[in-house]
N, CA, C and O atoms as a GROMACS GRO file, in nm:
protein
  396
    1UNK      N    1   7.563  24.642  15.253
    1UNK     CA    2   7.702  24.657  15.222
    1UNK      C    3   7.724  24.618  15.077
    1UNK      O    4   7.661  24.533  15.014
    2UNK      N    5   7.817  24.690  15.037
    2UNK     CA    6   7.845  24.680  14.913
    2UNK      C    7   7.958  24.590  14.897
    2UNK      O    8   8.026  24.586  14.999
    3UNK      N    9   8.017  24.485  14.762
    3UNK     CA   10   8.116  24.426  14.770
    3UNK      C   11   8.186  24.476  14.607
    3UNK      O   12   8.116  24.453  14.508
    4UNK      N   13   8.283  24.524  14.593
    4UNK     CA   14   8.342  24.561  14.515
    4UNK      C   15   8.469  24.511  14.436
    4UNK      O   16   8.572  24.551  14.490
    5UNK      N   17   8.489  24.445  14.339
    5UNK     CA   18   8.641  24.421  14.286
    5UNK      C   19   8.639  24.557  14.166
    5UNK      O   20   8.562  24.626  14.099
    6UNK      N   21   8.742  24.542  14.188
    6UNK     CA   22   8.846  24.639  14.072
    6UNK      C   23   8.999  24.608  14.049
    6UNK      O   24   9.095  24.626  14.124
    7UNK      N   25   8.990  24.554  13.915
    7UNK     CA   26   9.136  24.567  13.862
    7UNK      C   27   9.223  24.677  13.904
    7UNK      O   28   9.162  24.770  13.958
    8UNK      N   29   9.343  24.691  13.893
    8UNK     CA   30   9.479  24.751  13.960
    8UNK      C   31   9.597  24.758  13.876
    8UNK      O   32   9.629  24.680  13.787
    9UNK      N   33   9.652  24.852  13.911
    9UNK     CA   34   9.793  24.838  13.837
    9UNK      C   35   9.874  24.906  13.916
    9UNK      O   36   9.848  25.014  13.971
   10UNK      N   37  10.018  24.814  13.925
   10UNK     CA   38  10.108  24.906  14.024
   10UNK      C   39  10.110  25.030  13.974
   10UNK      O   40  10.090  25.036  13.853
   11UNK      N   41  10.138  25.192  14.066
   11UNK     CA   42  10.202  25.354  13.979
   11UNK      C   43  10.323  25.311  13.984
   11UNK      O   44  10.366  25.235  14.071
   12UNK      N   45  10.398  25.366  13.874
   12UNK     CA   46  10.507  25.347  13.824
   12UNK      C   47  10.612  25.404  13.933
   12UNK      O   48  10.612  25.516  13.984
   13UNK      N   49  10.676  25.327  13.947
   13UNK     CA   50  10.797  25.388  14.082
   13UNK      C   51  10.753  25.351  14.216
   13UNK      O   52  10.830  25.345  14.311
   14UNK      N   53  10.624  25.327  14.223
   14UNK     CA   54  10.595  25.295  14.381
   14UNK      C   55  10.677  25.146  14.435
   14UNK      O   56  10.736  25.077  14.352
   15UNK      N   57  10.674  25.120  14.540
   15UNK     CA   58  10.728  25.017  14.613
   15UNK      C   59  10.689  24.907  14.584
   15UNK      O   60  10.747  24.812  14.636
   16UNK      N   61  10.556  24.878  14.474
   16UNK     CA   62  10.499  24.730  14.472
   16UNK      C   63  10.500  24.724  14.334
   16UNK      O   64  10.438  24.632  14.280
   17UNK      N   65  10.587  24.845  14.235
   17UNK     CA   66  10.561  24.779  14.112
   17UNK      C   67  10.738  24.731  14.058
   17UNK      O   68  10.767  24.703  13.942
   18UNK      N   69  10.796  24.731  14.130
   18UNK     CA   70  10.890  24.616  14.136
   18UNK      C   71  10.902  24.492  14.164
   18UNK      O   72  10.988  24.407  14.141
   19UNK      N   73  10.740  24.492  14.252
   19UNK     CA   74  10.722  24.294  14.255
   19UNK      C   75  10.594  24.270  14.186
   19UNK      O   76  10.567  24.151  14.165
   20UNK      N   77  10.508  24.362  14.147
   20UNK     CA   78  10.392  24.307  14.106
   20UNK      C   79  10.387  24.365  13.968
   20UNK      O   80  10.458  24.459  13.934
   21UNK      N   81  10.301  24.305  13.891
   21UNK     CA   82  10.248  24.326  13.742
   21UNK      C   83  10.089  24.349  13.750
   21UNK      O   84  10.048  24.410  13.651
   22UNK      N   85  10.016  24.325  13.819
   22UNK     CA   86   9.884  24.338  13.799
   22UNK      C   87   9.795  24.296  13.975
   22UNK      O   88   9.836  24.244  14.078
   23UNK      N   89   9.679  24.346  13.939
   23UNK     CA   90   9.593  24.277  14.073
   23UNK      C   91   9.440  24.322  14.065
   23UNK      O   92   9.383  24.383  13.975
   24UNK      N   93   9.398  24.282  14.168
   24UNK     CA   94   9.268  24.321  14.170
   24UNK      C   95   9.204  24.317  14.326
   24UNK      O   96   9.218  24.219  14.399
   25UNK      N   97   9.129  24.445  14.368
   25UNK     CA   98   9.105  24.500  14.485
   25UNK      C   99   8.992  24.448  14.503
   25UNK      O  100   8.928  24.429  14.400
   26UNK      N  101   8.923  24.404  14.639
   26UNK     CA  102   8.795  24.327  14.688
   26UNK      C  103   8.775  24.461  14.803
   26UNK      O  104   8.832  24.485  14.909
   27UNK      N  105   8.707  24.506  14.754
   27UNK     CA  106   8.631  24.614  14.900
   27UNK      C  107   8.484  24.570  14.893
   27UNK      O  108   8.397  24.545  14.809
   28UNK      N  109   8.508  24.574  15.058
   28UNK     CA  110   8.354  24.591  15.116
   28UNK      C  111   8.332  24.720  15.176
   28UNK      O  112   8.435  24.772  15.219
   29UNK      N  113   8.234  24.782  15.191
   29UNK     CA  114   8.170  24.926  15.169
   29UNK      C  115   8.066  24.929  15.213
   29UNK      O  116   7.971  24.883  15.150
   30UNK      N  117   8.047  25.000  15.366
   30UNK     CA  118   7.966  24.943  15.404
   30UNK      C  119   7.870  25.108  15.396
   30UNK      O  120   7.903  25.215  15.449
   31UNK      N  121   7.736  25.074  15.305
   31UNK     CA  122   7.674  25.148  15.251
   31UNK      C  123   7.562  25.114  15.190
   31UNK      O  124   7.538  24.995  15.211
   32UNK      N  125   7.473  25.172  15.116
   32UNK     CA  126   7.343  25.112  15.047
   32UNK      C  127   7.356  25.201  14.949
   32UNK      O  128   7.249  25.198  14.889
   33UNK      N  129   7.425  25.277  14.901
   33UNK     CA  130   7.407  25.370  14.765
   33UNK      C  131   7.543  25.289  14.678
   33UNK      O  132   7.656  25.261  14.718
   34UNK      N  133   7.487  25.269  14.564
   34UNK     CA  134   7.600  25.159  14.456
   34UNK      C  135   7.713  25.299  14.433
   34UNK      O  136   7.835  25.291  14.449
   35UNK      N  137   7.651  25.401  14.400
   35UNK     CA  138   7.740  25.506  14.348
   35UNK      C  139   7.883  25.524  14.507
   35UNK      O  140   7.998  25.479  14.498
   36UNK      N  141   7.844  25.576  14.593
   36UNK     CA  142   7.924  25.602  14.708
   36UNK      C  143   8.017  25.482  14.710
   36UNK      O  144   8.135  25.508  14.734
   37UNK      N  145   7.980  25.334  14.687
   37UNK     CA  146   8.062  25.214  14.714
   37UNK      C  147   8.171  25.206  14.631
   37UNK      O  148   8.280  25.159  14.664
   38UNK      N  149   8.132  25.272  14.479
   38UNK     CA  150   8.225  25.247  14.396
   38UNK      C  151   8.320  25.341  14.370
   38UNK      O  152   8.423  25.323  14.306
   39UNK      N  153   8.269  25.482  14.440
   39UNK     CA  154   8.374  25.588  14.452
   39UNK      C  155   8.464  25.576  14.596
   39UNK      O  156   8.550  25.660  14.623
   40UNK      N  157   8.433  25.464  14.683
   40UNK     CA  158   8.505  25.445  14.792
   40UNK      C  159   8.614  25.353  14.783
   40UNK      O  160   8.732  25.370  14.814
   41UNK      N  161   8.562  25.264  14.739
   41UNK     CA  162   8.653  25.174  14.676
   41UNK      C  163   8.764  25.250  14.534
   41UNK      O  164   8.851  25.169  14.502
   42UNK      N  165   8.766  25.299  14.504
   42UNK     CA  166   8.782  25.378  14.403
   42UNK      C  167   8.918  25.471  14.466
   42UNK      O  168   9.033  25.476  14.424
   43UNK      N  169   8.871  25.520  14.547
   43UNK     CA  170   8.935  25.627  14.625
   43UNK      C  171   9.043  25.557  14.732
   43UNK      O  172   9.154  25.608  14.747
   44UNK      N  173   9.005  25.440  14.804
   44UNK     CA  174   9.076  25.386  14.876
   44UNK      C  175   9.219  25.345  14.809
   44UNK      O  176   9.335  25.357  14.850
   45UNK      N  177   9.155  25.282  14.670
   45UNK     CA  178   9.255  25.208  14.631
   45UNK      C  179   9.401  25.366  14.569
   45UNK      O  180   9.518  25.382  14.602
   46UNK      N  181   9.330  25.428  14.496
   46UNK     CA  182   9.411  25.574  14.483
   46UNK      C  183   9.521  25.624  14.584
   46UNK      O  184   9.641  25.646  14.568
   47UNK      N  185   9.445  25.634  14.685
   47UNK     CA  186   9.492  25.701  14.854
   47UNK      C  187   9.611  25.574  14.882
   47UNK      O  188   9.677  25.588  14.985
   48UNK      N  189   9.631  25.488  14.821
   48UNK     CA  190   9.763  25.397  14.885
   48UNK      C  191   9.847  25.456  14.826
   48UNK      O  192   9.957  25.460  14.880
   49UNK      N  193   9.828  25.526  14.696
   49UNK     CA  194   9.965  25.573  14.646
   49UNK      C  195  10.132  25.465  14.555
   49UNK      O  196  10.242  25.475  14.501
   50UNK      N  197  10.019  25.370  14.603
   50UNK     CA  198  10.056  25.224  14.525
   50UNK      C  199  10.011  25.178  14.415
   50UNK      O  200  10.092  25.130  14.336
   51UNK      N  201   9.870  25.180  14.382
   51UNK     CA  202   9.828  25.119  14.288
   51UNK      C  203   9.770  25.188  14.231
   51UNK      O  204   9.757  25.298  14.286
   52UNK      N  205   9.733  25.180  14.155
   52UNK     CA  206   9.593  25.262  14.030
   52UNK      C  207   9.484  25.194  13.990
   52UNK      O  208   9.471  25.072  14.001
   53UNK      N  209   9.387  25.286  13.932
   53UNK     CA  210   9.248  25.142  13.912
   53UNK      C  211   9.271  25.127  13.771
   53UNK      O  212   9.346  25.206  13.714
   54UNK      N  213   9.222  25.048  13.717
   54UNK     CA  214   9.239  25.014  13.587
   54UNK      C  215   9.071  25.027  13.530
   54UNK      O  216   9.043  25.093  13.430
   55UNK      N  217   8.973  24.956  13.608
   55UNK     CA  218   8.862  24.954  13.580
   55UNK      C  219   8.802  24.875  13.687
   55UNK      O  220   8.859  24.790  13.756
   56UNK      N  221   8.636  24.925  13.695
   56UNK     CA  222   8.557  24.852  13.812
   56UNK      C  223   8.534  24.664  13.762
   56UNK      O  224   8.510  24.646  13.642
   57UNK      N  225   8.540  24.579  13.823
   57UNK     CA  226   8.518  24.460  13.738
   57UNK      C  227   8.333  24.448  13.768
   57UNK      O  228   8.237  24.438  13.691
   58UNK      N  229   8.344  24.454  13.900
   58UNK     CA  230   8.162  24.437  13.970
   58UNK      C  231   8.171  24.516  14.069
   58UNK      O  232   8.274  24.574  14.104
   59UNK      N  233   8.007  24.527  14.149
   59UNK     CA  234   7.987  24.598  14.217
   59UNK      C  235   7.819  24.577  14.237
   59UNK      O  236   7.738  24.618  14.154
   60UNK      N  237   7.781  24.507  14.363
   60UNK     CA  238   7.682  24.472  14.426
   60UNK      C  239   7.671  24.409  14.559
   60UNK      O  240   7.766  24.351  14.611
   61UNK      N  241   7.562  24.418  14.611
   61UNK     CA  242   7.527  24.411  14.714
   61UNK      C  243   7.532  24.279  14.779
   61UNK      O  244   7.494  24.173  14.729
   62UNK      N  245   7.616  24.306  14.969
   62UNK     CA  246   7.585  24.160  15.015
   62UNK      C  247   7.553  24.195  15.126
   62UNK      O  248   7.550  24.306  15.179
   63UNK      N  249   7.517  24.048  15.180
   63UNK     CA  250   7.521  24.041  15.320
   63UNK      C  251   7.555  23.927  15.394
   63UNK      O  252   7.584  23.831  15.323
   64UNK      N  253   7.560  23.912  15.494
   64UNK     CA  254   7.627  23.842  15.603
   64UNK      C  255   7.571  23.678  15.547
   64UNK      O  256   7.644  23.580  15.527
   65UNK      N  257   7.461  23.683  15.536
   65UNK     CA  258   7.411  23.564  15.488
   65UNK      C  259   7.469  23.501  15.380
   65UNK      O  260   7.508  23.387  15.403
   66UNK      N  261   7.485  23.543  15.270
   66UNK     CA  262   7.589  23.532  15.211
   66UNK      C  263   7.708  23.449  15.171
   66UNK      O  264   7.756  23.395  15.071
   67UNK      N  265   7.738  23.469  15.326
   67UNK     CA  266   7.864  23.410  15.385
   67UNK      C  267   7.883  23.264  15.419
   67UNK      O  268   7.773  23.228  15.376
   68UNK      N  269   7.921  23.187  15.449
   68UNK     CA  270   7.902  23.060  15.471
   68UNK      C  271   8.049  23.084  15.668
   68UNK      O  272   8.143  23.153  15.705
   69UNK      N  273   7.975  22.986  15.709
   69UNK     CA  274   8.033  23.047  15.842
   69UNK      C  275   8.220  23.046  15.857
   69UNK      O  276   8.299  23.117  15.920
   70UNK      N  277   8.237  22.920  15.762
   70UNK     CA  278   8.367  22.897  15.722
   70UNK      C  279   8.484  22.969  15.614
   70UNK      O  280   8.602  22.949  15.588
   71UNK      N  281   8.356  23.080  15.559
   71UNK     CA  282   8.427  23.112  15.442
   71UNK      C  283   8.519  23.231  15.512
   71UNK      O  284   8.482  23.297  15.610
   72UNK      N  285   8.672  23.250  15.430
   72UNK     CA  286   8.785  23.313  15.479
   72UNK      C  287   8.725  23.434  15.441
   72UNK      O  288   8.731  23.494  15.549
   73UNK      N  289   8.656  23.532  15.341
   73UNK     CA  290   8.596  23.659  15.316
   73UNK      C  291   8.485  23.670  15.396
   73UNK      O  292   8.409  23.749  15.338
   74UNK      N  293   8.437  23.634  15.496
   74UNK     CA  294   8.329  23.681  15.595
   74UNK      C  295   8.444  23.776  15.712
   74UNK      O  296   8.399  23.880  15.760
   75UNK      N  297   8.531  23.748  15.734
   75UNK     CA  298   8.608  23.838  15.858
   75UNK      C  299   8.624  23.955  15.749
   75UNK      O  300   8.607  24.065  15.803
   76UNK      N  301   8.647  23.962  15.631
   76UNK     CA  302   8.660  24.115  15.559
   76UNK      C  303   8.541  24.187  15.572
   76UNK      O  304   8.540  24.308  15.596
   77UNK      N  305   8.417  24.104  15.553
   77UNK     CA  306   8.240  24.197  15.589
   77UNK      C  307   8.263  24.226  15.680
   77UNK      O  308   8.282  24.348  15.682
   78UNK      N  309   8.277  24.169  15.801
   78UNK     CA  310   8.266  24.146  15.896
   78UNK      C  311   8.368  24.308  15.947
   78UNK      O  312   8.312  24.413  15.978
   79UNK      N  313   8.469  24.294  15.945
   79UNK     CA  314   8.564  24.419  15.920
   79UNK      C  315   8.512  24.561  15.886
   79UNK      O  316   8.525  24.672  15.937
   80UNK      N  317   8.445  24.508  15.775
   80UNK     CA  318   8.423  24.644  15.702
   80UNK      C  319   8.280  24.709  15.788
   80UNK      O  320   8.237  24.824  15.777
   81UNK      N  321   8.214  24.582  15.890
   81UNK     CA  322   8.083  24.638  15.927
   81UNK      C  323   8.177  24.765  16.059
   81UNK      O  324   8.151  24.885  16.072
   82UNK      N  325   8.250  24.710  16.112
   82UNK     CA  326   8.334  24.801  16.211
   82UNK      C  327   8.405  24.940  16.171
   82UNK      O  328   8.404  25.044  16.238
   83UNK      N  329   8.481  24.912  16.016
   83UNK     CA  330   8.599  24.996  16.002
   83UNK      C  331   8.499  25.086  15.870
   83UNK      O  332   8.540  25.200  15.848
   84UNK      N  333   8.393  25.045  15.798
   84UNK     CA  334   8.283  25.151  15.687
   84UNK      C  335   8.375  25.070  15.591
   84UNK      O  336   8.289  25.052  15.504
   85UNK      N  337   8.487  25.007  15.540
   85UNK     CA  338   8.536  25.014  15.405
   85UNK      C  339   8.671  24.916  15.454
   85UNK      O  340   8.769  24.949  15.520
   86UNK      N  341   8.634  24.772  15.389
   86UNK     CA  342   8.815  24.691  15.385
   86UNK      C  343   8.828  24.657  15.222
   86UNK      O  344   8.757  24.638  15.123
   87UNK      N  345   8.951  24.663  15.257
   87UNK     CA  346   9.032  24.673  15.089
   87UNK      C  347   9.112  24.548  15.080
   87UNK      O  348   9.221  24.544  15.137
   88UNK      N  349   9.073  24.455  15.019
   88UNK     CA  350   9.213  24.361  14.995
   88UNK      C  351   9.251  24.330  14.850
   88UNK      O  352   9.173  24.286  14.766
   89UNK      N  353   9.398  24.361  14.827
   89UNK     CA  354   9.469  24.368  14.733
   89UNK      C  355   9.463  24.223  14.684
   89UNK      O  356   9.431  24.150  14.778
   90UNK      N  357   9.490  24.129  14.526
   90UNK     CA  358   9.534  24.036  14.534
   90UNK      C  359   9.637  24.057  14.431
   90UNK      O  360   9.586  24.091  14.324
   91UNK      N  361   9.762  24.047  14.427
   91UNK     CA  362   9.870  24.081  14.373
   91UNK      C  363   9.954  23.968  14.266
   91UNK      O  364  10.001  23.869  14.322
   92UNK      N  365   9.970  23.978  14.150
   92UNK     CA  366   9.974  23.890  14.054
   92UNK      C  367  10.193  23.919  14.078
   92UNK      O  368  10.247  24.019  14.030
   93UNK      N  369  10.249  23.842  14.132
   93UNK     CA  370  10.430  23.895  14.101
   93UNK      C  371  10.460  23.879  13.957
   93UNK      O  372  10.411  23.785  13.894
   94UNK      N  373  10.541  23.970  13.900
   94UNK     CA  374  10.585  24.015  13.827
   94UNK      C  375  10.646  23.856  13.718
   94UNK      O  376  10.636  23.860  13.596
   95UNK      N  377  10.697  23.746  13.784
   95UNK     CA  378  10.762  23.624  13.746
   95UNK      C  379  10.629  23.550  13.701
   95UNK      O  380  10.646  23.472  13.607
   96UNK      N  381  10.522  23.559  13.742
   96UNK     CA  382  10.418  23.428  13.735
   96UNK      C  383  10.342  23.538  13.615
   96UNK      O  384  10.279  23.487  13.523
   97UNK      N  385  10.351  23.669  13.624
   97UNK     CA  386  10.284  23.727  13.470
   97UNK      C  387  10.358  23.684  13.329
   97UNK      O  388  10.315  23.649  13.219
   98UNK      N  389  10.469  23.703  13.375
   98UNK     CA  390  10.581  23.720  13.215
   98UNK      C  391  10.604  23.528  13.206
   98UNK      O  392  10.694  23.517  13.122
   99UNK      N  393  10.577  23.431  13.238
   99UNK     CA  394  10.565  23.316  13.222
   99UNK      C  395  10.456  23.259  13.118
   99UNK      O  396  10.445  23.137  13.102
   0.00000   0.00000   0.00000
């Protein structure tokens, strides 16, 4: 599986760029080709119709081991081993940027 961040930017007019200024997407991708992970992630984030990519930040390989049994990002692998691909947004609001 692949683990992916990518910077974000609300599209102009959508529903989240009245509260947000910036973010960055964590997909897991569950795959072994780097190219497919980063056009999935890529594509996911597009297909919300919310955000835009700005640029890939990383993009490499994990696994379960990885994980520490406590850590809160093992249920997203874990996810993504079920669903091929989880996306989580982390959303910077608009007040804590312009500060």
């Amino acid at each position: 599986m692949y683990f992916v961040v990518i910077e974000v930017r609300p599209v102009e007019g959508s529903a989240v760029a009245a509260k947000y200024s910036e973010g960055a997407a964590s997909c897991w991708v569950r795959t072994d080709a780097f190219e497919f992970a980063l056009e999935r992630g890529r594509k996911f984030i597009e297909e919300s119709g919310q955000w835009s990519v700005v640029r890939t930040i990383e993009c490499f390989l994990v696994s379960e081991e990885d994980y520490e049994p406590d850590d809160p990002y093992l249920k997203y692998f874990q996810q993504a081993i079920v669903d091929e691909e989880v996306c989580v947004i982390y959303a910077v609001p608009r007040e804590e940027s312009q500060s």
